[in-house]
C-alpha positions in Angstrom: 149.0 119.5 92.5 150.1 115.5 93.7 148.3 115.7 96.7 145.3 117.1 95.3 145.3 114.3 92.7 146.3 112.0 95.4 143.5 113.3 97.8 140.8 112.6 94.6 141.7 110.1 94.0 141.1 108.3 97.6 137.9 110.1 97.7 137.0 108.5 94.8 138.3 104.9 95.9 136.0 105.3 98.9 133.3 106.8 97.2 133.3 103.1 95.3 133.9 101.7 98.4 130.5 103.1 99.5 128.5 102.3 96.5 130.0 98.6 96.2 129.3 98.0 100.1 126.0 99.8 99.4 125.1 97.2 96.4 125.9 94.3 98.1 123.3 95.1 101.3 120.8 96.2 98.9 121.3 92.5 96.8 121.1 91.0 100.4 118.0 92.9 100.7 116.4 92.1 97.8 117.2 88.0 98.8 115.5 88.6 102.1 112.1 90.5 100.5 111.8 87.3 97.7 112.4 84.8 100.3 109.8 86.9 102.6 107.1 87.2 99.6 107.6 83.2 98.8 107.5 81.9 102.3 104.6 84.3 102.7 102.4 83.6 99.7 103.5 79.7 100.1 99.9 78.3 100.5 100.7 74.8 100.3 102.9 75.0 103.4 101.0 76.3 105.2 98.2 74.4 104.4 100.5 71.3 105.3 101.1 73.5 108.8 97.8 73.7 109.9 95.0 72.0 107.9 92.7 72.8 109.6 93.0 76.5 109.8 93.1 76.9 105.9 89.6 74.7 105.3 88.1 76.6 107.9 89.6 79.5 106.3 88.3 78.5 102.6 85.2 77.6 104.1 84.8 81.1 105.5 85.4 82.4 102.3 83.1 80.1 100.6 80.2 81.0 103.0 80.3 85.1 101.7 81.0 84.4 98.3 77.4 82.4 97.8 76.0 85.0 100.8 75.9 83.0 103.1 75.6 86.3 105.8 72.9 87.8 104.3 70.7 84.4 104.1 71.4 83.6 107.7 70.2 86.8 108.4 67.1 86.6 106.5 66.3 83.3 108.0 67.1 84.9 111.6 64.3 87.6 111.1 62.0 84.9 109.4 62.3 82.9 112.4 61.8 86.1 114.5 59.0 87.6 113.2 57.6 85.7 110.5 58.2 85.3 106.6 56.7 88.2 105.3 53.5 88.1 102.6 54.8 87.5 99.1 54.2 91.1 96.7 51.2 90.9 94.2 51.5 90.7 91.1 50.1 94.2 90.6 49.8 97.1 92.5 46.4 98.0 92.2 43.5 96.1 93.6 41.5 93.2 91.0 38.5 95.5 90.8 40.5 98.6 89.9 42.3 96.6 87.5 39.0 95.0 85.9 37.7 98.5 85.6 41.1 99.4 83.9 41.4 97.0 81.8 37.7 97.8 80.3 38.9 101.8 79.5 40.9 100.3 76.3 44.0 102.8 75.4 42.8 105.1 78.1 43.0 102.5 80.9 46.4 101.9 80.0 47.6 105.4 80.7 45.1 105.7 83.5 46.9 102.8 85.2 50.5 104.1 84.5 49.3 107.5 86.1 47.9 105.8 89.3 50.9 103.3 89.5 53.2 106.3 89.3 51.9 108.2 91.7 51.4 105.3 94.5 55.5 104.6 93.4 55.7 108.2 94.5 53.9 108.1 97.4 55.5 105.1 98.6 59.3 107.2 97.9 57.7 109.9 99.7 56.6 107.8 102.7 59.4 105.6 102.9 61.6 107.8 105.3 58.6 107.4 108.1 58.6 103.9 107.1 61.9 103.1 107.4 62.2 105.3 111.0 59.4 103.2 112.3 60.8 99.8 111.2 62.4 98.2 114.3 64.3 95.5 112.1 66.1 98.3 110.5 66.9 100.2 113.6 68.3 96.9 115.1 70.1 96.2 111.9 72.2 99.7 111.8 72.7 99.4 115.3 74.5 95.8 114.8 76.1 96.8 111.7 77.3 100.1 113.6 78.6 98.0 116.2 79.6 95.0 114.4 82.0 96.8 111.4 84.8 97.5 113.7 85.2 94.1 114.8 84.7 92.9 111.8 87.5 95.2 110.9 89.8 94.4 113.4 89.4 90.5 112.8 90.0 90.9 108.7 92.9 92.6 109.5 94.2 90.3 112.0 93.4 87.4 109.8 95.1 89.1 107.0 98.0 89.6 108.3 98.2 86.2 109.5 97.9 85.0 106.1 100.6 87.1 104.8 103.1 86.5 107.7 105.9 83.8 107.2 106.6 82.1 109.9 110.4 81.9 111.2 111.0 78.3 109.9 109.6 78.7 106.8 111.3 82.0 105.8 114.7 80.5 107.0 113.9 77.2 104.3 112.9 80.2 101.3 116.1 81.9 102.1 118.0 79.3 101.7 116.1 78.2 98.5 117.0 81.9 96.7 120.4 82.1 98.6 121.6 78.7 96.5 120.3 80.0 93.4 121.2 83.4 93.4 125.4 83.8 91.8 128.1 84.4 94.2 129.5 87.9 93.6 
C-alpha cells in the first residue's frame, strides 16, 4: 500500500512539475505576443524609421478615400475619347413635351407612360449596349487583370505594416519584460 502511495504521489509531484513548467512558457509566451503586437502596431516608430514610407503610405490612403482612382480614370477616358454630352433635363424631346404639357391631367400620365416605357427599353437594350461599348470591355479586361496585383501588393504592404522589425521588438520586450513581476 506505501509504494502505491509513494508511486502517486511522485506522479503527482511531476504532474505539477509539468503544469508549473507549462505556465511559465505560456507567461513567456504571452510577453513575446504583447511585445510583438506593440512593436508591431507602434506607428510612431516607424514613422521615425522611414518617413518617407509612412507619408507616402498616408498619402496613398488619402488618394482612395476622396477617389482619387476613379477620377483619374474618368479623366483618362475624357482625355481619350472626349467628355461625353451632359443628360437633358428630360427625356422626351421639347415638342413632345410642349404637346404634353397642353393634355392637362392626361399629359401627365401620358408622359409617365412614355418615360416608363423608354426606361424599359433602355433596361432592355442595355445588355447590347454594354457588349458593344469598348471602354467597358477595356475596363473588365484591366480590372480582370489588374485585381490580383492589386491583391498581391495589399497583402504585401499589409503585412509590412504589421511586421516588427528585429530591433524594435527586442526594445518592446524589454519594455513588458521590466514591467511584468518576477515569479
Amino acid at each position: 500500500m506505501g509504494e502505491r502511495t509513494e508511486s502517486a504521489r511522485a506522479e503527482v509531484l511531476a504532474a505539477r512539475a509539468e503544469v508549473l513548467a507549462a505556465r511559465g512558457r505560456l507567461g513567456e509566451e504571452l510577453v513575446r505576443l504583447e511585445a510583438s503586437v506593440r512593436a508591431a502596431a507602434d506607428v510612431k516608430a516607424k514613422v521615425r524609421r522611414s518617413p518617407v514610407k509612412a507619408a507616402g503610405a498616408a498619402a496613398g490612403a488619402g488618394f482612395v478615400l476622396v477617389g482619387g482612382p476613379k477620377r483619374v480614370l474618368r479623366g483618362a477616358r475624357n482625355a481619350i475619347f472626349g467628355k461625353p454630352d451632359p443628360l437633358p433635363k428630360s427625356m422626351l424631346p421639347k415638342e413632345i413635351d410642349a404637346s404634353l404639357r397642353k393634355l392637362g391631367d392626361d399629359g401627365e400620365r401620358v408622359r409617365g407612360a412614355l418615360e416608363r416605357d423608354f426606361a424599359r427599353y433602355l433596361d432592355e437594350k442595355a445588355p447590347e449596349r454594354k457588349q458593344r461599348d469598348l471602354l467597358g470591355i477595356i475596363g473588365g479586361l484591366l480590372l480582370t487583370a489588374g485585381r490580383p496585383i492589386a491583391v498581391r501588393y495589399g497583402k504585401q504592404l499589409a503585412e509590412q505594416a504589421l511586421n516588427p522589425d528585429r530591433a524594435a521588438f527586442e526594445a518592446q520586450l524589454a519594455k513588458v519584460r521590466s514591467r511584468r513581476p518576477k515569479a
